[in-house]
Each structure stands twice: as structure tokens, then as C-alpha cells.
MARSE-189462 format. One record per atom (N, C-alpha, C): atom name; x, y, z. Coordinates in Angstrom, 3 decimals, always signed. Example, Ala and Ser with C-alpha at 12.3 -4.5 7.8 and 13.67 -1.06 7.14 Angstrom:
  atomo        px        py        pz
      N   +13.190    -5.690    +7.800
     CA   +12.300    -4.500    +7.800
      C   +13.200    -3.300    +7.800
      N   +12.850    -2.250    +7.080
     CA   +13.670    -1.060    +7.140
      C   +12.900    +0.030    +7.870
//
This chain:
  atomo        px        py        pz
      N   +58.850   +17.990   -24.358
     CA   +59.929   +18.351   -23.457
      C   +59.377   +19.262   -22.358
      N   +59.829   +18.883   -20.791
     CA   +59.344   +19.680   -19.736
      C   +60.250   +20.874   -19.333
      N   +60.026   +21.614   -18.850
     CA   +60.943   +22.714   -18.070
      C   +61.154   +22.416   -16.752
      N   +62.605   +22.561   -16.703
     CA   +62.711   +22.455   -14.967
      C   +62.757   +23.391   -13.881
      N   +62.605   +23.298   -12.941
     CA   +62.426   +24.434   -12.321
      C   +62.840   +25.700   -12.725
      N   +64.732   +25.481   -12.699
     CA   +65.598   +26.028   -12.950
      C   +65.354   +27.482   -14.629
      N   +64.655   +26.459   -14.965
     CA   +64.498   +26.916   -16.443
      C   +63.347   +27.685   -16.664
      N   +62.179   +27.601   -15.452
     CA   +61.032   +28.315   -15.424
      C   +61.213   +29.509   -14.154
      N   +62.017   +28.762   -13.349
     CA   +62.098   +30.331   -12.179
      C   +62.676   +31.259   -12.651
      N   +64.367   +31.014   -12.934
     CA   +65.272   +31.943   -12.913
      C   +64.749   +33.225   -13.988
      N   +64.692   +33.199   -14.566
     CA   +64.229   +33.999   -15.730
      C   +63.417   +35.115   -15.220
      N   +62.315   +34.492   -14.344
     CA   +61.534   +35.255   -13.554
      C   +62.272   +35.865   -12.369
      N   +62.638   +35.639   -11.907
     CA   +63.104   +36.372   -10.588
      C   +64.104   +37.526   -11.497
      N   +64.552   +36.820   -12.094
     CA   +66.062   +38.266   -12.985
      C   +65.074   +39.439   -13.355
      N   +63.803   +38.811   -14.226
     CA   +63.230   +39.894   -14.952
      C   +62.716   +40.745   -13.766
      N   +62.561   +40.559   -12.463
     CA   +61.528   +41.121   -11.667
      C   +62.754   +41.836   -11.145
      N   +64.056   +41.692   -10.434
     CA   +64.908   +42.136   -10.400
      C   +65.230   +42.906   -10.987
      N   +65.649   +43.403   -12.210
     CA   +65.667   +43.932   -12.931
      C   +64.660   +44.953   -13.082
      N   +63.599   +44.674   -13.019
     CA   +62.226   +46.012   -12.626
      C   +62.417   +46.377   -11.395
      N   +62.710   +45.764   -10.649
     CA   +63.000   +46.138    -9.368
      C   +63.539   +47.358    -9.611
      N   +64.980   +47.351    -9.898
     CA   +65.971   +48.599    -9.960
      C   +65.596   +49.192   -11.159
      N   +64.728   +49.194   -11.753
     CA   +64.464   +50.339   -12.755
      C   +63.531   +50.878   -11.870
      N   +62.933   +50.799   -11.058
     CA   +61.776   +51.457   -10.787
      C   +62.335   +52.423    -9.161
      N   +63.539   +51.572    -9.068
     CA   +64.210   +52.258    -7.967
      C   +65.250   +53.887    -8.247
      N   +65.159   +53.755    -9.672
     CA   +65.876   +54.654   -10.497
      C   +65.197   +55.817   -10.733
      N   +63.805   +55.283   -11.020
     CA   +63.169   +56.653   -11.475
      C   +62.677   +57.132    -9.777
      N   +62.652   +56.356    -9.003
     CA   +62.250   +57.104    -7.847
      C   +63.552   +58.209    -7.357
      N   +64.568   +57.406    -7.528
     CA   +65.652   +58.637    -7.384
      C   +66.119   +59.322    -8.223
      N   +65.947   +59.057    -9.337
     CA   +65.938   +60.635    -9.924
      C   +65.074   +61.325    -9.927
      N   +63.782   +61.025    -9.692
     CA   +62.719   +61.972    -8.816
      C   +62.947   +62.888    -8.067
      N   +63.142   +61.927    -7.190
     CA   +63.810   +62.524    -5.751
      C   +65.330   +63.695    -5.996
      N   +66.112   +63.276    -6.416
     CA   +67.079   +63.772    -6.805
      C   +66.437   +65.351    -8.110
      N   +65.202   +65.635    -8.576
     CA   +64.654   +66.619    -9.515
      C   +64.354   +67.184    -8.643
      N   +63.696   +66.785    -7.530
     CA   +62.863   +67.552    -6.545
      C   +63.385   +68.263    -5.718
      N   +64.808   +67.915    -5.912
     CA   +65.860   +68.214    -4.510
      C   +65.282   +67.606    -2.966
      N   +64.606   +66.506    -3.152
     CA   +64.627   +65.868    -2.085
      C   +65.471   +64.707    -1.690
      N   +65.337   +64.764    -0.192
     CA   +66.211   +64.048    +0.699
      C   +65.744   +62.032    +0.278
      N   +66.751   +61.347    -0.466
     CA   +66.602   +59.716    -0.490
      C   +66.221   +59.353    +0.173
      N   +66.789   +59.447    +1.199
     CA   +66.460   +58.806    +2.305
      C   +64.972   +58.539    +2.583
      N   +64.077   +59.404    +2.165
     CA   +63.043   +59.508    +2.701
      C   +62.114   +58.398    +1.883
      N   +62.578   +58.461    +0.888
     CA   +61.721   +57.351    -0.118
      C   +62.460   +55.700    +0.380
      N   +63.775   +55.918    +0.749
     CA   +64.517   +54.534    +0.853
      C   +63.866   +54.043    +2.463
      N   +63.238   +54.930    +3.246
     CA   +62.457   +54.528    +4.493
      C   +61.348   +54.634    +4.559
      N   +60.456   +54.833    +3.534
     CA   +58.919   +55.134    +3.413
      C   +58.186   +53.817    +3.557
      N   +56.886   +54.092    +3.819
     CA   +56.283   +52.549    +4.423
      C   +55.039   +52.961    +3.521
      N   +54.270   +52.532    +2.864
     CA   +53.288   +52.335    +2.226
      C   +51.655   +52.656    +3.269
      N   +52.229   +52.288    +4.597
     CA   +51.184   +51.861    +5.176
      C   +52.059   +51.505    +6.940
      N   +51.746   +51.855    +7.805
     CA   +52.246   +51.915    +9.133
      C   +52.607   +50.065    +9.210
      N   +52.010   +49.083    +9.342
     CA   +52.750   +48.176    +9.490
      C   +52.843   +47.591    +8.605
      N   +53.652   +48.107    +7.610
     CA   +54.587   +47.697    +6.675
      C   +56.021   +48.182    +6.809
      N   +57.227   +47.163    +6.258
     CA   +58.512   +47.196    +6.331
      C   +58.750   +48.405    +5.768
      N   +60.000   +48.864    +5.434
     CA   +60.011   +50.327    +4.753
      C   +60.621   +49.848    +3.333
      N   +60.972   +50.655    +2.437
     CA   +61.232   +50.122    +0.825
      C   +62.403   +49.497    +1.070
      N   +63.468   +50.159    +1.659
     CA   +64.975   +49.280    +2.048
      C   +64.747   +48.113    +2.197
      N   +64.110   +47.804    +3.168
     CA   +63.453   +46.329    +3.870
      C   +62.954   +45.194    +2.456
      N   +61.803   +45.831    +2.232
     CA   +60.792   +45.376    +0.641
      C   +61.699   +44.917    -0.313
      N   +63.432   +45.421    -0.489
     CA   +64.066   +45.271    -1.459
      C   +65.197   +44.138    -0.684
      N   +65.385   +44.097    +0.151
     CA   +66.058   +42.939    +0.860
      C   +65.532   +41.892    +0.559
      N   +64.240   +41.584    +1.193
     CA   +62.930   +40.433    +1.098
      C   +63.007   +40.416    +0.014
      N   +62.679   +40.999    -1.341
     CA   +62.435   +40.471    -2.647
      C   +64.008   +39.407    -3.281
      N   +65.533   +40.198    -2.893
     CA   +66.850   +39.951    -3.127
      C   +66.519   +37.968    -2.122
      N   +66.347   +38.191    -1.088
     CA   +66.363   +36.968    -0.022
      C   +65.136   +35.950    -1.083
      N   +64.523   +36.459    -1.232
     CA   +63.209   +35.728    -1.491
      C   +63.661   +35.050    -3.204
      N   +64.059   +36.032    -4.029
     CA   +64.805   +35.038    -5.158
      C   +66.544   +33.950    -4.855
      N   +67.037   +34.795    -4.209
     CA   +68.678   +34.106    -3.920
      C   +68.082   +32.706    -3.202
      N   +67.647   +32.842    -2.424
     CA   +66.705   +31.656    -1.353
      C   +66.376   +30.623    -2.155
      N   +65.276   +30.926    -3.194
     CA   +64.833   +30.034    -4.295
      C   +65.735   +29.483    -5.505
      N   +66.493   +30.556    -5.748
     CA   +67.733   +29.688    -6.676
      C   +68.274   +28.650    -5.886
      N   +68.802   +29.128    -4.703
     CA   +69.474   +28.338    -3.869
      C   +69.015   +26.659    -3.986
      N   +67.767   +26.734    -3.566
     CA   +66.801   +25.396    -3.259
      C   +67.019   +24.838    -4.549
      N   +66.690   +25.252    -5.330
     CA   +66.399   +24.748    -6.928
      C   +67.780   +24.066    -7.273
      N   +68.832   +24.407    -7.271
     CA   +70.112   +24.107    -7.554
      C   +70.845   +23.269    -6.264
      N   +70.171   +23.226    -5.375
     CA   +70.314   +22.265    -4.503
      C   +72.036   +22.943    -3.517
      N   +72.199   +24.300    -3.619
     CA   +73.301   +24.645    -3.428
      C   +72.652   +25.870    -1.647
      N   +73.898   +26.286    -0.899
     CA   +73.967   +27.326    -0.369
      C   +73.483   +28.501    -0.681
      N   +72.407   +29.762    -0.207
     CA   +72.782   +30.507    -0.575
      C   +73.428   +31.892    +0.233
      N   +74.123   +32.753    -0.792
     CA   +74.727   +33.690    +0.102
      C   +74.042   +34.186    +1.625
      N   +74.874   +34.729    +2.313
     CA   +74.165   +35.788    +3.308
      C   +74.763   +37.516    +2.747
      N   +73.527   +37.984    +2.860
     CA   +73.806   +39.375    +3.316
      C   +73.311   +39.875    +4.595
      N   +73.996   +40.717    +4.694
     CA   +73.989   +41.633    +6.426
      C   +72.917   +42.918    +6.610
      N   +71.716   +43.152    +5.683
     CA   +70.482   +43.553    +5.671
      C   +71.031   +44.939    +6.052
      N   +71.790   +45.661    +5.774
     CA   +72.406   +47.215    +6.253
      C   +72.250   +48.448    +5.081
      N   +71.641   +47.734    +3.908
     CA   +71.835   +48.677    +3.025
      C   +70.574   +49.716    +3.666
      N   +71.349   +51.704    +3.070
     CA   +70.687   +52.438    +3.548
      C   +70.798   +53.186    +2.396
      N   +71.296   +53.034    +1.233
     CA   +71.323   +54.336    +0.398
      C   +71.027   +53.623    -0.983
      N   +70.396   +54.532    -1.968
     CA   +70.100   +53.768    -3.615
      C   +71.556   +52.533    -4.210
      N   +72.812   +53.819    -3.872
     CA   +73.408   +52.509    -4.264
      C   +74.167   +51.178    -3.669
      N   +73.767   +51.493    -2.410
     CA   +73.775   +49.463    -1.305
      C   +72.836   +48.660    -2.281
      N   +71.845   +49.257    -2.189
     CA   +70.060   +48.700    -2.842
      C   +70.822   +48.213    -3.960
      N   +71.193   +48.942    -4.761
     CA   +71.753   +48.401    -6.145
      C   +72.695   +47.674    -6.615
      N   +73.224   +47.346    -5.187
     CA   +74.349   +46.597    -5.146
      C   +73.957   +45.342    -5.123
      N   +72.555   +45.345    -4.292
     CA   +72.337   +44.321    -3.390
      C   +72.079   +43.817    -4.579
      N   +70.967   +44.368    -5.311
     CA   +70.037   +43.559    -6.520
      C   +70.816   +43.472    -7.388
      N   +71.961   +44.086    -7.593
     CA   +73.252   +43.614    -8.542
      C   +74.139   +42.471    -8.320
      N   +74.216   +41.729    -7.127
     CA   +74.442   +40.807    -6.665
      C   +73.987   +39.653    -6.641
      N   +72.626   +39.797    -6.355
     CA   +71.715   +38.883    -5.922
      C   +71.599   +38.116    -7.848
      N   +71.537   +39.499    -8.544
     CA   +71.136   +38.936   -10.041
      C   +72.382   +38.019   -10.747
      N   +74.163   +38.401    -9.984
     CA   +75.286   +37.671   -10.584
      C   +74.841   +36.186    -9.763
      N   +73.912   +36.457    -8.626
     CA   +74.255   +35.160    -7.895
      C   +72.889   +33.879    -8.998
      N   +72.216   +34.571    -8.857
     CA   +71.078   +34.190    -9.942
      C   +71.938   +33.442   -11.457
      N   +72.594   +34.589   -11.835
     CA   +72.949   +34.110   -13.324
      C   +74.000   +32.928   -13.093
      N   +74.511   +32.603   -12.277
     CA   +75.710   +32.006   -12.313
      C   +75.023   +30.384   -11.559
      N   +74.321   +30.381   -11.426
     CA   +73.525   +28.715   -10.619
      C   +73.230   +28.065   -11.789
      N   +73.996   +26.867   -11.356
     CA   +74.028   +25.495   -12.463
      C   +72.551   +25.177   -12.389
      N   +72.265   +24.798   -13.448
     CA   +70.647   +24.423   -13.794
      C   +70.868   +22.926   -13.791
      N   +69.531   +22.159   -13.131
     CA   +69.473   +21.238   -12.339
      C   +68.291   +20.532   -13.291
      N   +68.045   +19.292   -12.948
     CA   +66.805   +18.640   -13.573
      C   +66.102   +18.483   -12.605
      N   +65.276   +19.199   -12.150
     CA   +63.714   +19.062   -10.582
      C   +62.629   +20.323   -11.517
//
């Protein structure tokens, strides 16, 4: 018996999702121990031409919703790329993961 797409992506993108916002957690409660300002981690760039983490967490949300999309042969959502605070971010990837769980699995 083969796996179909459906049955080999999704799993992956949730689990990475899912690390995603754990790892977005301990940065703000970091931040939040330190009494520092979010913001500063939610706009930080790794490296001058790189996107900032806000950005990094859009692209990863686009980059799985995108691929369910294809796989299931369906639409996928739009979002309006505005999130600025931990919990937009968490919304987003809280979203992106109902939109994930809820795509009919396909035979490709």
C-alpha cells in the first residue's frame, strides 16, 4: 500500500506548525522575563536581507496552506499578511493548522 500525498504531507506541515508556535512561545516568554519590548523579536532579521520573524511566520503559514491547497485540489484561504503581535502570529498558525486539519484527503 502507497501513501498519498495527502497522507505524507499533512502530518508534516501540522508537526512543523506546531513547533513553529512552541518556539514562538518560549521566545515570548523570554521576552516577556526580561521585560523586553515583543516587538523587537516579532521584527528581528537574522541577517540584514532577510524578512523579519513576522514575515518568516507568514511564508511558513502560506507555504503549508498553499500545499494543502494543491494536494486536495481545492482553494486556498487568503490572509492579509498584517499580523504584528505574538497573538495575530498565533492566530495565524492556529488557522492555517484548522485549515490543514480539515482538507479532504485525495488519492495523488
Amino acid at each position: 500500500m502507497s501513501l498519498s500525498m495527502h497522507q505524507c504531507s499533512m502530518p508534516v506541515f501540522i508537526h512543523s506548525l506546531n513547533n513553529l508556535a512552541a518556539l514562538l512561545k518560549k521566545g515570548e516568554a523570554h521576552f516577556e522575563k526580561e521585560g523586553l519590548d515583543g516587538s523587537e523579536l516579532i521584527n528581528a532579521r537574522l541577517h540584514p536581507n532577510m524578512h523579519p520573524l513576522s514575515r518568516q511566520v507568514q511564508i511558513a503559514c502560506d507555504v503549508a496552506k498553499g500545499a494543502g491547497a494543491r494536494i486536495s485540489g481545492i482553494e486556498a484561504p487568503k490572509y492579509d499578511d498584517t499580523e504584528s503581535t505574538f497573538a495575530e502570529l498565533y492566530t495565524r498558525i492556529d488557522n492555517t493548522l484548522d485549515f490543514l486539519s480539515a482538507l479532504p484527503a485525495k488519492d495523488n
